[in-house]
C-alpha positions in Angstrom: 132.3 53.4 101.7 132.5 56.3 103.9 132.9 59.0 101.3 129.9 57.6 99.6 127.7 58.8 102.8 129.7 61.7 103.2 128.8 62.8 99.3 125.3 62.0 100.4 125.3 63.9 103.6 126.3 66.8 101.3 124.3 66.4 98.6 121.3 66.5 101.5 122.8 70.0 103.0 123.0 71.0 99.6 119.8 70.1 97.6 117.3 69.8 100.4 114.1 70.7 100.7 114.4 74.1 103.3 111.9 72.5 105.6 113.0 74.0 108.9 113.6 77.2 107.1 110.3 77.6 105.5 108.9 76.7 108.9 110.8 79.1 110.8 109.9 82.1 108.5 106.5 81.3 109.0 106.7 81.0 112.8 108.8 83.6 113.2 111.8 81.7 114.9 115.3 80.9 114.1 115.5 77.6 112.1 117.8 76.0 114.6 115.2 75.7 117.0 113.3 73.8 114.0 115.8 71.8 113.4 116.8 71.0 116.8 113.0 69.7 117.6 113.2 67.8 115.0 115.7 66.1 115.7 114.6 65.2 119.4 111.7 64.8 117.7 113.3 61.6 116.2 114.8 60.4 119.2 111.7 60.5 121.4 109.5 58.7 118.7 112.4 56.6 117.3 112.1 57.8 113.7 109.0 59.5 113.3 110.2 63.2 113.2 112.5 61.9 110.0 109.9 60.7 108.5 107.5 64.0 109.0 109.9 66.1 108.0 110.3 64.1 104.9 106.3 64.1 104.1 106.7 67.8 105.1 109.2 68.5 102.7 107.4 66.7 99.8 104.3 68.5 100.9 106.2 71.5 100.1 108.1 70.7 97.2 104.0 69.7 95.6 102.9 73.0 96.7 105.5 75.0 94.6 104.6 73.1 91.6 101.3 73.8 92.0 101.3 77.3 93.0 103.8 79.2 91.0 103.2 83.1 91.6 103.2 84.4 87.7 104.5 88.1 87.0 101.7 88.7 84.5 98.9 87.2 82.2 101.0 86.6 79.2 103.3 84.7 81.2 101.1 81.6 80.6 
């Protein structure tokens, strides 16, 4: 049981969605501050920084699809 949430932990680290670091970048801060708001963020509202950075990452992830920088015409 417990490797099975420690393959899942890793698969998280490893696959996620870069959230804090795309935020960071565009703030201009270091992505452990992001990170570390959110999760206060969590404790304070009891799940509700978990769950925005989940809609935020899916936000992004929608947003890539969409807007895919092309190096040319012919590229379509």
């Amino acid at each position: 049981m417990r490797s099975y949430f420690y393959e899942f932990i890793y698969f998280l680290q490893k696959h996620g969605f870069h959230v804090c670091r795309r935020i960071a970048d565009r703030l201009g801060i270091r992505a452990r501050s992001v990170r570390l708001s959110f999760v206060y963020l969590s404790f304070a509202t009891l799940g509700f920084g978990f769950a925005f950075y989940l809609f935020i990452g899916f936000v992004l992830k929608i947003k890539d699809l969409l807007y895919t920088k092309r190096t040319s015409v012919f590229d379509l």
